[in-house]
C-alpha positions in Angstrom: 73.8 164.2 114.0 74.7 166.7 116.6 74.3 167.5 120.1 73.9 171.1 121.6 74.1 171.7 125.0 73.5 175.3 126.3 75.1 176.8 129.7 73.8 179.3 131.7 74.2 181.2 135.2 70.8 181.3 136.3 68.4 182.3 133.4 71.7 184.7 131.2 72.5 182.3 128.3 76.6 182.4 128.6 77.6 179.6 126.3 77.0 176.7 124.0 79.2 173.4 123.2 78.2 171.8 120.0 79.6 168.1 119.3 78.9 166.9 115.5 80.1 163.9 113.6 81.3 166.2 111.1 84.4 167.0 111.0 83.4 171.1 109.5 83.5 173.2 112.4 80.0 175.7 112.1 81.1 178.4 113.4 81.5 180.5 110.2 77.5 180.1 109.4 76.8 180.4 113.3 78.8 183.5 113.7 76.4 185.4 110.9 73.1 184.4 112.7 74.5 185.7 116.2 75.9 188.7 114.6 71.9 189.3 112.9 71.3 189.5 117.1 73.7 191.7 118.0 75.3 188.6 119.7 79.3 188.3 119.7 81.5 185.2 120.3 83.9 186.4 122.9 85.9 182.9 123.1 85.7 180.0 120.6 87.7 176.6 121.6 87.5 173.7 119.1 89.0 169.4 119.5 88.8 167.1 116.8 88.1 163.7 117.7 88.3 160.5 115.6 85.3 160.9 114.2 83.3 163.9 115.9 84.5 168.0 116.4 83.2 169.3 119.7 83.0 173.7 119.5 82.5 175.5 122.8 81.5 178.8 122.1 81.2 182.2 124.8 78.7 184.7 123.9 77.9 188.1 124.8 76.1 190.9 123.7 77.5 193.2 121.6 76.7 196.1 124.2 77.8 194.2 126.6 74.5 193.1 128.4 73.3 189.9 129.6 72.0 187.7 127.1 68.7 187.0 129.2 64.7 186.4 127.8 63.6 187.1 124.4 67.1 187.6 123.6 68.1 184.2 124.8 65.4 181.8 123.1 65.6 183.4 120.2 69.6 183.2 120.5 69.1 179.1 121.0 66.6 178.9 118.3 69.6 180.3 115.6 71.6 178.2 117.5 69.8 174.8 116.3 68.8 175.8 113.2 71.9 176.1 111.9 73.1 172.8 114.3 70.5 170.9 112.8 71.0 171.9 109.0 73.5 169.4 108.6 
């Protein structure tokens, strides 16, 4: 099971934290469905728990714009499908 919880400032998606019982960080599959988006990860922090990993993840666009929108649900909806697949 895992939990996402999404931060923003104001409606600009800026970052996600992930916490899963697995103990497989997802970033490698997450990073190729932000990448399909033009979405980069500008900081990635992970802790290992007893018996959960928790990933904080920054984003940004690859241009440097805010990731706001369209561009925003469609960047959450990767975001759980691949959080979910486990």
């Amino acid at each position: 099971m895992s939990r996402v919880q999404f931060e923003q400032k104001g409606s600009q998606l800026t970052a996600v934290e992930i916490v899963r019982g697995s103990r497989s960080p997802i970033i490698a599959r997450l990073h190729r469905s932000l990448l399909a988006l033009g979405i980069v990860i500008s900081s990635y922090q992970v802790r290992a728990g007893a018996s959960e990993i928790t990933e904080r993840i920054v984003l940004e666009r690859r241009d440097g714009g805010s990731i706001e929108a369209q561009l925003s649900e469609e960047t959450k909806a990767a975001i759980l499908r691949v959080a979910i697949e486990d």
